[in-house]
C-alpha positions, 0 to 999 in steps of 0.5 A: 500500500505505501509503495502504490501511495509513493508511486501514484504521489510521484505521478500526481506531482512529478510537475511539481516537483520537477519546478522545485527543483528547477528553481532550486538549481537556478535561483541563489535564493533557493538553493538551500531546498536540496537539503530540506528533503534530506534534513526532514527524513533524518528528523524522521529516524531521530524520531524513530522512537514516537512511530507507533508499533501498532496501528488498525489501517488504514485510517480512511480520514486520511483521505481527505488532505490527499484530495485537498492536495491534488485539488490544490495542485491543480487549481494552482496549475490551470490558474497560475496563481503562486503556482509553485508555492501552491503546489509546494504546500500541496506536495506537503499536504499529500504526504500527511495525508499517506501518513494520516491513511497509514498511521493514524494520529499516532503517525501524524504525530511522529512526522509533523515536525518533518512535514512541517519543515518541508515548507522551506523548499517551497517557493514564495509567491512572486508578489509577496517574495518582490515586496518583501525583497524590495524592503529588505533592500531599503532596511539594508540601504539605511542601516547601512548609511546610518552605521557610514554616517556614526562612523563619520562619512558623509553618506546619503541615500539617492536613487533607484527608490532609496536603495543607493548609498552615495559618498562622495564619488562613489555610488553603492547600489544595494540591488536584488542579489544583496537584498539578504533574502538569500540570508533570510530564507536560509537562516531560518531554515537553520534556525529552525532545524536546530530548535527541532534537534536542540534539548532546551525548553520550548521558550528557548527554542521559540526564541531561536526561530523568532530571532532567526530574521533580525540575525540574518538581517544584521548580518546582511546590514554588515556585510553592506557596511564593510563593502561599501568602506572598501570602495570609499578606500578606493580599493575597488579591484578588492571589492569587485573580486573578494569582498563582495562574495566573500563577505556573503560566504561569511555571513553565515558563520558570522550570524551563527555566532550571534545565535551561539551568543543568545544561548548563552545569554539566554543561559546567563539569564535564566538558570535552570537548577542541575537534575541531582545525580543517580546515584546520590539520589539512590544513597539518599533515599536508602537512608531515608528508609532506614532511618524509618524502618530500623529503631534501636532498642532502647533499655526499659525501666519498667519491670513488666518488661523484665525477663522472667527469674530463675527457678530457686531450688525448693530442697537441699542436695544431699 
């Protein structure tokens, strides 16, 4: 049944699949969307132990997101409307819907955080993924001029709907690709893919995901901010062929610290008392028990109490 199930998704959504992959290869943005398949399956075997051993199958309510997700599909190809996100969210559907067919509540219960993550391999709708990326530019644009003018450059915004640093001769244009939503999608991703594996409390792991935007925001602003002062040095050749992609590689790493720096801060802040150990635990309550149950003897004054006396002899031996 799982083997006609796979067979008969992979022909309901081979288009589908296939525009995510095409989008996956020729746009930057996405292209962290081979590795959320790879990253959901493996949340599926660390999640091995809530797969329930036991199920009556097939739970025929399970049909019904299977059904929404082919009728989604097709909505979204014969009016191509967010046609590649529609059909993302109806890829995802579909395969709760095996679960739910298979396993039950049980099985929705083990897989969810996987069917959940695999909204990062979707595309954005395109009017929504335009206006986001166009404030990302001017967010980036004035924090950026803001950082050049606290440092101490006469910096202004011009042009291109406020999305040009100028200082001086020389003219910094945050276009599209420097926009950040390349950092942004990919950040979250990770973001969320460590809150998923990390044992902390549910406050800490929500604080992770919630501050995973305004990190790779930062970091995008940086990133601007340090190519934008090697230009004003005049070192152009340097910021043609090193800065300008090096500095994107960098981000990565440079926003991961600052997620590392909010765990410790958040340890700093709130401290949660250590679980005493096994074994002291063990030593502790046999104590306990003994001291409860083992009463010394105490001597007693009372003559109720005292052993009975020897018989005295009532003759005279011979």
């Amino acid at each position: 049944m799982l083997g006609v199930l796979v067979v008969s998704l992979l022909f309901a959504f081979h288009t589908a699949i296939a525009d995510m992959i095409r989008v996956w290869s020729n746009q930057a943005d996405y292209s962290h969307g081979f590795l959320v398949p790879l990253f959901s399956a493996y949340l599926l075997w660390v999640r091995r132990s809530k797969l329930p051993p036991l199920v009556e199958w097939p739970e025929y309510w399970g049909l019904l997101p299977i059904v929404l997700g082919v009728a989604l599909s097709s909505w979204a190809g014969m009016t191509n409307i967010a046609k590649e996100f529609c059909q993302g969210v109806s890829l995802i559907l579909a395969l709760g819907g095996v679960v739910a067919l298979l396993l039950g509540r049980a099985g929705l219960h083990w897989a969810w955080p996987s069917l959940a993550f695999l909204i990062f391999m979707v595309k954005l709708p395109d009017r929504f993924e335009i206006l986001f990326t166009f404030k990302l530019r001017q967010i980036a644009t004035t924090a950026s001029n803001f950082l050049l003018q606290t440092i101490g450059y006469p910096s202004y915004i011009a042009g291109q709907g406020g999305t040009v640093i100028n200082v001086g001769d020389v003219r910094l244009g945050v276009e599209w690709a420097c926009s950040g939503l390349s950092m942004v999608l990919t950040f979250v991703a990770i973001g969320t893919a460590m809150a998923l594996l990390l044992a902390r409390p549910i406050g800490d792991r929500i604080a992770i995901v919630l501050t995973t935007i305004p990190i790779s925001i930062v970091s995008n602003i940086i990133r601007i901010t340090i190519t934008a002062l090697v230009y004003i040095a005049g070192w152009q050749w340097l910021g043609d062929k090193i800065v300008h992609d090096f500095a994107g590689w960098l981000m990565m790493p440079f926003a991961l610290a600052f997620l590392w720096l909010e765990l410790k801060l958040i340890d700093w802040l709130f401290v949660v008392p250590e679980a005493p150990d096994r074994d002291d635990i063990l030593k502790s309550a046999t104590a306990t028990a003994a001291a409860q149950w083992i009463v010394p003897e105490q001597p007693s004054n009372d003559k109720n109490d005292l052993p009975p006396a020897a018989p005295q002899p009532t003759g005279v031996a011979p």
